[in-house]
C-alpha positions as CSV (number, residue, x, y, z in Angstrom):
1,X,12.0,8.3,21.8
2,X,15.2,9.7,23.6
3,X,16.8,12.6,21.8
4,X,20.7,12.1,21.8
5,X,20.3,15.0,19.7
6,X,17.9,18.3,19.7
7,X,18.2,21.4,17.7
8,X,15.8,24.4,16.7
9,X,15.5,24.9,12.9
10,X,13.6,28.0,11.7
11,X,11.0,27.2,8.7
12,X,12.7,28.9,5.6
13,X,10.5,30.2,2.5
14,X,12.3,28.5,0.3
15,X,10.9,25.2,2.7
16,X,7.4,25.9,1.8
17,X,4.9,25.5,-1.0
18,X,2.7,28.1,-2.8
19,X,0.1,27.7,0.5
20,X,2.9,28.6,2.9
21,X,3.5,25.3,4.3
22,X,6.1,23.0,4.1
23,X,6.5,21.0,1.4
24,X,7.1,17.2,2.3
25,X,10.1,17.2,1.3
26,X,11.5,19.8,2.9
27,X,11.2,17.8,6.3
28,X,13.0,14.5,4.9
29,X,16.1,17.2,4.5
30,X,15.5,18.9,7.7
31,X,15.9,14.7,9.0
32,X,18.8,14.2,6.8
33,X,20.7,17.2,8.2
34,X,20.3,16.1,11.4
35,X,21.8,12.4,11.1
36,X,24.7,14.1,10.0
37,X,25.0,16.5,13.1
38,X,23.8,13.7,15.4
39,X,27.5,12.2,14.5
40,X,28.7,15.0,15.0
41,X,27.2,15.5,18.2
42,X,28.7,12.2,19.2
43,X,32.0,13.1,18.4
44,X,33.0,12.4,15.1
45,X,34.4,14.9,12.4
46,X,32.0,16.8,9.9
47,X,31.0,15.2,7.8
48,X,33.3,15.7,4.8
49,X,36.4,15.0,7.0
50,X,34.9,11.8,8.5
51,X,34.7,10.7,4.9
52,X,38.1,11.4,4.0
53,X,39.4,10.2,7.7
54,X,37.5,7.0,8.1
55,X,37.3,5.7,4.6
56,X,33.7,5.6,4.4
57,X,32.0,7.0,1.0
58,X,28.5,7.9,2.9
59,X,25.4,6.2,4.6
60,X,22.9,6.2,1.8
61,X,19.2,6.1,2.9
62,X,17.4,2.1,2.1
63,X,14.5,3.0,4.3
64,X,12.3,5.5,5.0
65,X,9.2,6.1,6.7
66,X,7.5,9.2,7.5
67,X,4.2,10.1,9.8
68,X,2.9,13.9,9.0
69,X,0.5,15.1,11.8
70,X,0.4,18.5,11.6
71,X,1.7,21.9,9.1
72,X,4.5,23.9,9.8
73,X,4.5,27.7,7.9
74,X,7.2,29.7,6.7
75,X,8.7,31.5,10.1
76,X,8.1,28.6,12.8
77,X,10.9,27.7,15.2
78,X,10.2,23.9,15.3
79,X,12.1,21.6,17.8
80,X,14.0,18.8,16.1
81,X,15.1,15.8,18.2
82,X,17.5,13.0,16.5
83,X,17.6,9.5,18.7
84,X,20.8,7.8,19.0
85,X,21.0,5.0,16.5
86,X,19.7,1.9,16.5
87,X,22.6,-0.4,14.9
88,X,22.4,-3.4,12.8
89,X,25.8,-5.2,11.3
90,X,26.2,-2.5,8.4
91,X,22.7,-0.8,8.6
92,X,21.3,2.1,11.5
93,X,18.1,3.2,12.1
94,X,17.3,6.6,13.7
95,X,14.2,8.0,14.7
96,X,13.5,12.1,14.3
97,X,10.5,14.3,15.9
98,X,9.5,17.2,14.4
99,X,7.5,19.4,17.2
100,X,6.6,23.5,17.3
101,X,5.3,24.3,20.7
102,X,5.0,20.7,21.9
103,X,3.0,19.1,19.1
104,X,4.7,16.9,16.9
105,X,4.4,17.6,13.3
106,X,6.4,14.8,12.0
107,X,8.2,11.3,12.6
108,X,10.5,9.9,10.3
109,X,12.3,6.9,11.1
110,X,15.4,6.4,8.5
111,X,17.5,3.0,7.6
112,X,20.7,3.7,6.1
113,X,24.3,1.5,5.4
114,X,27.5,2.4,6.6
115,X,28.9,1.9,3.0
116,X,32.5,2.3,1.7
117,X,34.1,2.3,-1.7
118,X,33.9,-0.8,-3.8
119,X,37.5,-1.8,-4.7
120,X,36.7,-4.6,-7.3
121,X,34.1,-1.9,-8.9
122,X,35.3,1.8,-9.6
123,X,33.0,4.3,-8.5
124,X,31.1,1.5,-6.9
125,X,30.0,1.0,-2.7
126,X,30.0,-1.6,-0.8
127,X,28.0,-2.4,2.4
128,X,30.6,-2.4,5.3
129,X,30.4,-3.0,9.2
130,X,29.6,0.0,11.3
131,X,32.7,0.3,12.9
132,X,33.2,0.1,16.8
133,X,34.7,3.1,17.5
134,X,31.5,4.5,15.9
135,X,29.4,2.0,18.0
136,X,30.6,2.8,21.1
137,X,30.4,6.6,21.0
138,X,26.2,6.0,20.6
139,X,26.7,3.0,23.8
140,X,23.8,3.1,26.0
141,X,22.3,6.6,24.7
142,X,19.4,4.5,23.2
């Protein structure tokens, strides 16, 4: 895996469970996070103004897989690194690494849709094309 992204998250207490490490998860929202930061990264708006801005209600998660090798405790620094996404018509896949001190600790690989709001259904969504624009931001960073 590439990173297109890497940040340093600090393992909170409120991450952890009653033996100090973290709780599953914990991780899946440490992953989550950072698919929204990797477009951000990229060059699009947070998150909450790319919704309003591009019309798009939210990539919801239809996948998920998840490899735990070793525990992280409450007080690590642990290296997160997002790869760029791998794009389908109106699905992505991305690929996180969760190391501390060079050994991984986790890999999660995560499928979600570009989805937008259903108009024939109120308060529905609707699968939608990743747009271009997005596409080509991630072009050859894989």
């Amino acid at each position: 895996m590439t990173p297109f992204l890497s940040r340093i998250v600090r393992i909170e207490w409120g991450q952890c469970d009653p033996a100090g490490i973290v709780y599953a998860p914990r991780f899946l929202d440490i992953c989550g996070e950072s698919t929204i930061r990797l477009f951000e990264a990229a060059g699009l708006p947070k998150k909450r103004d790319m919704l309003k801005q591009m019309q798009v209600a939210g990539f919801p998660m239809v996948d998920l897989t998840a490899r735990f090798v070793c525990p992280c405790s409450y007080g690590d620094d642990v290296t997160v690194e997002t790869a760029a996404p791998v794009f389908g018509n109106s699905s992505f896949t991305i690929a996180h690494r969760i190391s501390r001190d060079g050994q991984t600790c986790m890999e999660c690989t995560e499928k979600r849709v570009w989805t937008v709001p259903a108009a024939d259904r109120p308060g529905g969504l609707r699968a939608e094309r990743v747009p271009d624009a997005v596409r080509a931001l991630f072009a050859g960073k894989d």
